[in-house]
N, C-alpha and C positions, 0 to 999 in steps of 0.2 A: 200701299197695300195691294197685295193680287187676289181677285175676287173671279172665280175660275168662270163663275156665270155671265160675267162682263166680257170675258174672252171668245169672241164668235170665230166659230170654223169656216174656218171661213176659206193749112197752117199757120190758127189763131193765138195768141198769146194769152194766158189766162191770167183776169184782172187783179189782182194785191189789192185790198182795200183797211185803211185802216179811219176807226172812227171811235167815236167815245161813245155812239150808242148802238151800233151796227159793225158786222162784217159783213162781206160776200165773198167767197173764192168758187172761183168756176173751175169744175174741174175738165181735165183732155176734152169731153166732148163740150162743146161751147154752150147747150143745151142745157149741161147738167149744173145746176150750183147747189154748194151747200152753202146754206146763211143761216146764221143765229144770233138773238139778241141775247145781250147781257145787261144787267142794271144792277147798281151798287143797293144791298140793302137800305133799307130806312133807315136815320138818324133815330136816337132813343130821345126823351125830354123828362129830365127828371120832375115830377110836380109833386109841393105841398097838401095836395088835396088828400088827407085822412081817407075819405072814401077811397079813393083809387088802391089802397095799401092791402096786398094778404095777410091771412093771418094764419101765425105761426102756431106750431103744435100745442102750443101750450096756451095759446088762447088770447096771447098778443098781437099788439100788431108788427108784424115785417116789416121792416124798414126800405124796402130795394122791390117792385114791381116789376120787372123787366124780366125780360131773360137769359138778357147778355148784362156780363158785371160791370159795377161802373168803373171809371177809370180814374177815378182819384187816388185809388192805392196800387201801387204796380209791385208786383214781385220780382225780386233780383235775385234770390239763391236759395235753396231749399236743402238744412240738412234735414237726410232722411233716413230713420235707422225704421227696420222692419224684422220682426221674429214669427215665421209660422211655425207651427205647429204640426206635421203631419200624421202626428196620431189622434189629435184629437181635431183635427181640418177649421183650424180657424189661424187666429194672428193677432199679435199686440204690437202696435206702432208708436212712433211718438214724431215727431216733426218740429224745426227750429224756422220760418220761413224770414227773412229781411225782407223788407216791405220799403220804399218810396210813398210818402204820404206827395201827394202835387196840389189837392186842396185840402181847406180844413176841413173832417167829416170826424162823424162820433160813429161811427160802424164801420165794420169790415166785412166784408159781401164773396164768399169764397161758394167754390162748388163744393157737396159732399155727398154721396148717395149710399144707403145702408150701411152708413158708419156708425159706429157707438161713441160719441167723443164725451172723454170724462174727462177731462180738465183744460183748460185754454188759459194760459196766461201773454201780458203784452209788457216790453222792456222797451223805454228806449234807446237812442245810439249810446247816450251819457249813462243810464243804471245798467248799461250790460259792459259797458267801460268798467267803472268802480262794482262791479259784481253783485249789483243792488237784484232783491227776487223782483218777477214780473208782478204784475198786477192782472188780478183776477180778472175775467171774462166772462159777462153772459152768454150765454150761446143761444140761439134763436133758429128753428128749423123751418123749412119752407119745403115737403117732399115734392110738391105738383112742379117746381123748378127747378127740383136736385140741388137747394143753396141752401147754408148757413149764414147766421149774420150773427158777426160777435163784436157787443156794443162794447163801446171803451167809457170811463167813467166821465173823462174830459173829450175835449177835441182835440184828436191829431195836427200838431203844427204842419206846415207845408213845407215843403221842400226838406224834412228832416226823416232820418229812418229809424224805423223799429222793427223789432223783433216778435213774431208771434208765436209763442210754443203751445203747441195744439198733443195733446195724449188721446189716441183712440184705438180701437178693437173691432174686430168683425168676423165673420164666416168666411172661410174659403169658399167663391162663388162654385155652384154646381154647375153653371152655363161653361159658357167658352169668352165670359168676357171679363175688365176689370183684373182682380188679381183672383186665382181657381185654383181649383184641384184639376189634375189630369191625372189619367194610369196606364198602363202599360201591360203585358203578360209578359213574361220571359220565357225561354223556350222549354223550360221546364214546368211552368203553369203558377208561377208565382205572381200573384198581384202588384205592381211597385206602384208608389204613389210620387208625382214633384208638384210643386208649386209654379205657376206660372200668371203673366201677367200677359194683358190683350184690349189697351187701352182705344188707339182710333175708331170713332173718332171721338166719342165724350165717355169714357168708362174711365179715365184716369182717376176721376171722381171718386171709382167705387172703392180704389185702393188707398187715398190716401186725400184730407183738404184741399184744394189746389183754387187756382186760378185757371182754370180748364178750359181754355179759348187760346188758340191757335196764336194770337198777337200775342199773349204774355210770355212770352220767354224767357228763359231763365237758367241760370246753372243749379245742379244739383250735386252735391254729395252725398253717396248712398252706404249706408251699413246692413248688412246681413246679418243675422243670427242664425245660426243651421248646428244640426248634429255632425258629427265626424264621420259618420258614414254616406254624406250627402256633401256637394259643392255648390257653388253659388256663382251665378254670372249676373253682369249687368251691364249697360252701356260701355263702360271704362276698363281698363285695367285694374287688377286687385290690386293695391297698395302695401297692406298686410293684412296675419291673421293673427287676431290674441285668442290666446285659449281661457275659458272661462271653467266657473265650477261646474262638475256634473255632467261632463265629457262635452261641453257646447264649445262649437268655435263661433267667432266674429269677423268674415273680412270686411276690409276698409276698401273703395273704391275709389281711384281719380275723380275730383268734381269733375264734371261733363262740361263741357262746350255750352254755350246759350242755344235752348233748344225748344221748341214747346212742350206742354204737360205730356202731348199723346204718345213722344216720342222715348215717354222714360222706359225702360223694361229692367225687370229681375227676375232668377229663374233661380228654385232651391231644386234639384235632383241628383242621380246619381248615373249622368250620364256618362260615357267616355267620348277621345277626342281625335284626330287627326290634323296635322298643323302645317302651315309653312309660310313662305317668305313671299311677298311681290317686290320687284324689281327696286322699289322704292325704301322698303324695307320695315311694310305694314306686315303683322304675322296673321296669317287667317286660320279660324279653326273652325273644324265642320266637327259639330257634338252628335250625337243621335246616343239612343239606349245599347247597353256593351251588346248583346246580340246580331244588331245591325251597322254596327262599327265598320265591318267590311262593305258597305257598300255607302262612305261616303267618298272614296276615294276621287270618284268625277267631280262632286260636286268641289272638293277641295282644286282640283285643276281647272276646274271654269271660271270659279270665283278669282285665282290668281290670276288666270288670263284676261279676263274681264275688268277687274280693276284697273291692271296695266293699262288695258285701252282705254277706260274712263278717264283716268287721269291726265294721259294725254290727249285725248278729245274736245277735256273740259279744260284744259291748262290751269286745271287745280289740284291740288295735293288733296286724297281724303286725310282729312283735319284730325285722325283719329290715329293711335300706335296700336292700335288692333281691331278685327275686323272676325264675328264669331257667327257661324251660318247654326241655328240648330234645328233639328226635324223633332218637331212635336206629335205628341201619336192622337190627342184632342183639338184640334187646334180649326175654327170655323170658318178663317181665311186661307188661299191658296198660299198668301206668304205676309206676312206685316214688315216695314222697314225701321223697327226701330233701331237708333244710333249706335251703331257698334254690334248690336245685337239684335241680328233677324231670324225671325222667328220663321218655320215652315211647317206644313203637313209632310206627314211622311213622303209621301207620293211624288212632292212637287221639290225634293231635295237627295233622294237619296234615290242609287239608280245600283243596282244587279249585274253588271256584264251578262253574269249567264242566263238569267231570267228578263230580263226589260228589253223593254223593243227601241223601234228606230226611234219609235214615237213620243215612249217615254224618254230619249234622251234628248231630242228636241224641247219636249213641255219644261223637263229641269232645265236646261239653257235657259230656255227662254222667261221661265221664273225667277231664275236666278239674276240675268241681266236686269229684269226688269224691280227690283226691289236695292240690284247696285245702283242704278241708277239716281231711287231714293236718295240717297246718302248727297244726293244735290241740289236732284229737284224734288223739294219735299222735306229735306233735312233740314239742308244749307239758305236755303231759298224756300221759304212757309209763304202761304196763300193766304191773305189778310184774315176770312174769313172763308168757310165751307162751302160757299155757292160758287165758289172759286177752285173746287179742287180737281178739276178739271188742268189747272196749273203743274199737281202733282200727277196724275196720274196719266193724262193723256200724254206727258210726255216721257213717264217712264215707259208707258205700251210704246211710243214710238222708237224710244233708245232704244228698245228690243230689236229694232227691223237694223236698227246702224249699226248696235253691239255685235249680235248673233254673226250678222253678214260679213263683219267685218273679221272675226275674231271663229267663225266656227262656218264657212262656207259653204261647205259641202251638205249641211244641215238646209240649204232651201230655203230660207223662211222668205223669201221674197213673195211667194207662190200662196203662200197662207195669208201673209198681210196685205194682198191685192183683193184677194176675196173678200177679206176686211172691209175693205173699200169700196166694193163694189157692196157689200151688205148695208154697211153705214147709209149709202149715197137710198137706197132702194126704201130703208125703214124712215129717212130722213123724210118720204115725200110723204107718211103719214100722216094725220091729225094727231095721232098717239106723240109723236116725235115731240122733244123741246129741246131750247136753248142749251148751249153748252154750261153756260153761269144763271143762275137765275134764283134767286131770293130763298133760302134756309134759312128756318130761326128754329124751331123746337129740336129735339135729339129725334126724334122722328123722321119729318123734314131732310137733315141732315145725312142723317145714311142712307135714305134714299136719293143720294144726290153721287153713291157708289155703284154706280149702272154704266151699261154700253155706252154713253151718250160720254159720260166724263172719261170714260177708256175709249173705247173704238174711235168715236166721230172724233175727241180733242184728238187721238193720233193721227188721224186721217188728213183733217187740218193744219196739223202741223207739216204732214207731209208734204199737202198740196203748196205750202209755203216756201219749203225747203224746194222743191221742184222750178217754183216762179222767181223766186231771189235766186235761185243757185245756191248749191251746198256750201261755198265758200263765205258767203256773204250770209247765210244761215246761220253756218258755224258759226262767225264772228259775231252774231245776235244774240244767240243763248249767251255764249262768252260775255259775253258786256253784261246779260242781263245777270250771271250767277256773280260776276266776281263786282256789280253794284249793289246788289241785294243780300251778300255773303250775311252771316246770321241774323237776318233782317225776314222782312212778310211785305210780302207783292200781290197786287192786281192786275185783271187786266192788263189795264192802261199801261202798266211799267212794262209789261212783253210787247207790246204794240210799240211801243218806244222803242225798245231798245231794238228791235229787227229792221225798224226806219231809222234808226240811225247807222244800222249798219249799212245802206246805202251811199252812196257817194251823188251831191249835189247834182252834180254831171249826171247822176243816173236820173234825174229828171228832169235833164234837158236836153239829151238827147237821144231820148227814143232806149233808153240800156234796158237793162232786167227787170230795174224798177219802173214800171212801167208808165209813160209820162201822161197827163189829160190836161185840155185848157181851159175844165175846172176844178183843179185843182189849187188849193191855198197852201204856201210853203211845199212839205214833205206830204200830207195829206192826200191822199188819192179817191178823186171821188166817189161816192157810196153809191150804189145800186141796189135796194131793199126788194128782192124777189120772189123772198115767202118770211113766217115766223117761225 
């Protein structure tokens, strides 16, 4: 995600330290360091105790206190068919989810936030084999958690899967989160309405049941319902379209790649598009409203240029056969990365030859680079949990400085990201200042964990890193870390890892990049704890 308020306008060797409970990197001046602590959140403890349990709307008790789900049900695939409505701004859905039971438990603990669910039923692997109907569902609501619990009549065996089908309905949100309304004027003064969705980092919730925690991943298959005068995009490729009665069409979409909840998008409007090819033979297409069709032509040329470099940078293919930029005219983040399909503010996508400045064609670059980047760190490679997202974002801000530079020159951006750095280092010596990672648990908590700190300081970081190993040995750290972690969730510890192992033995013994101390244990370089 680009969050425009995160983005500031912005002969000793300097120490490498890696640790499980500390960093330190000293930057140029020897003087200066930035450190920050990280600590993995708490473990949960499920307990019998009646007392400790909420209770649900109806005056039961909740079965699940926490407020992270438990994990004895995992979700593996989600189909998902969605019909809005944009005359009367709401929607009827309905959802198939396959589920992994890992222990025995008589409830199912899923997210849902102002949803109406009318029916839930459960099959197992064997009654949806022989075609047998599910079996009824209570449903149990929890709003102070955003959670459903729907009891089963028996206990879920282990290691066997089942099927939950869940029917629900709701409002088209009037905010900018979850799944909304947005509108438009056209240049003749006509109101247009589209549907759109803007899940990171827990609104997935609001559009549909899920398992809405960054570890559950999962494939999706998505159906649309839409009128004939409106199109429909979403992560994947449209598959087909049936025509229904009453002039409504249905596309079918590619299941998706395993991916997290926040990562899903779909969009009902009547945008128009500009298209093309990267070298590899991804098709990208930049959408906007037909009025401003003519000014996505950059952005369609940066995204192909920018890919190109991505993928050889990262020495991975994007996993995707399409690749769709669109400028939204509602839209409360600078840019969101979801899979396949990233979403933008007008401003931060579409650019005027004759009207836009130097400046604005910097900002799109550099938006744009910085949400390609997603599609890796962030997509490919999810951060176990949110106190972590610092993982995605400080290093999409950073691939901005190596994209832009490498791929659009003459743009500068070297001059803007030093300032960075020198801002980061300056608000770093506050009391105000905190850790890069450091302990989310409510939705609260969590989006405020989308600030300078998780943008600026994590790129700043990364860069002083990339500066002390050298860019080669850099390189080949991310490299190791995306193509171990490919649709997998990382910590920390696993980037710490994987940039010490891109080090060569010999670089700690004799004096190299990595820089050697005699106390150090194995690869481990000793910790110097400076400030908090």
């Amino acid at each position: 995600m680009f969050h425009s308020s995160a983005m500031v306008n912005s002969h000793r060797k300097p120490m490498f330290n890696i640790h499980r409970g500390f960093y330190c990197l000293a930057a140029i001046l020897p003087q200066i360091c930035i450190c920050s602590q990280f600590s993995v959140p708490s473990s949960y403890h499920f307990t019998e105790d009646p007392g400790a349990f909420p209770v649900a709307t109806n005056g039961e008790r909740f079965p699940w206190q926490e407020l992270r789900l438990p994990s004895v049900v995992i979700p593996l695939h989600y189909d998902l068919f969605v019909h809005p409505n944009l005359t009367s701004l709401d929607f009827v859905a309905s959802e198939k989810i396959e589920v992994l039971v890992s222990n025995a438990t008589q409830f199912i603990i899923l997210h849902s936030k102002d949803l109406e669910i009318t029916n839930a039923t459960l099959q197992s692997e064997e009654d949806s084999r022989y075609m047998k109907p599910g079996k009824e569902l209570k449903v149990l609501s929890y709003p102070a958690h955003e959670q459903i619990a729907l009891l089963v009549p028996e206990k879920l065996t282990p290691h066997l899967k089942y099927y939950v089908a869940i029917d629900f309905q709701a409002k088209l949100g009037d905010g900018f989160e979850g799944f909304y309304k947005s509108t438009y004027r056209t240049l003749g003064g006509e109101t247009r309405i589209l549907a759109v969705t803007d899940f990171e980092p827990t609104q997935a919730r609001m559009a549909f049941p899920c398992f809405d925690e960054p570890l559950f991943k999962a494939n999706f298959s998505i159906k649309i319902r839409r009128e004939s005068r409106h199109i429909a995009l979403s992560n994947m490729p449209k598959v087909k379209t049936i025509e229904l009665e009453g002039g409504l069409l249905e596309d079918h979409f590619e299941t998706t790649v395993k991916m997290s909840t926040y990562l899903v998008a779909y969009i009902v409007c009547d945008f128009h598009s500009v298209s093309g090819f990267t070298s590899s033979g991804v098709k990208v297409s930049i959408y906007a409203s037909p009025d401003k069709r003519n000014q996505t032509h950059y952005a369609l040329q940066a995204s192909l240029k920018l890919l190109d470099f991505y993928e050889k940078y990262f020495d991975i293919y994007y996993p995707l056969s399409k690749l769709d930029l669109i400028a939204i005219p509602d839209f409360a983040p600078g840019a969101m990365e979801n899979w396949g399909l990233i979403t933008y503010r007008e401003t931060s996508l579409l650019f005027d030859p004759k009207t836009s400045s130097a400046s604005d064609k910097l900002w799109v670059t550099r938006v744009i680079a910085h949400e390609l980047a997603h599609q890796w760190f962030g997509n490919l490679v999810t951060m176990e949990w949110w106190n972590d997202i610092w993982l995605n974002e400080g290093f999409a801000k950073y691939m901005e400085l190596i994209a832009v530079n490498a791929t659009y020159p003459e743009l500068q951006f070297d001059d803007y990201f030093l300032n960075v750095c020198f801002e980061v280092i300056t608000k770093d010596s506050l009391n105000s200042s905190r850790p890069i990672s450091k302990p989310a648990e409510t939705p609260t908590q969590i989006q405020e964990m989308f600030d300078e700190v998780s943008y600026n300081k994590g790129a700043c970081i990364l860069n002083m890193l990339k500066d002390f190993l050298g860019e080669e040995k850099f390189q080949k750290g991310i490299i190791q870390y995306l193509k171990k972690f490919s649709y997998r969730n990382a910590k920390n510890d696993d980037l710490w890892s994987s940039l010490s192992n891109s080090c060569l033995e010999s670089d700690f013994t004799s004096g190299g990049v990595c820089h050697s101390d005699p106390k150090m244990t194995s690869n481990m370089v000793r910790i110097k704890r400076v400030t908090e």
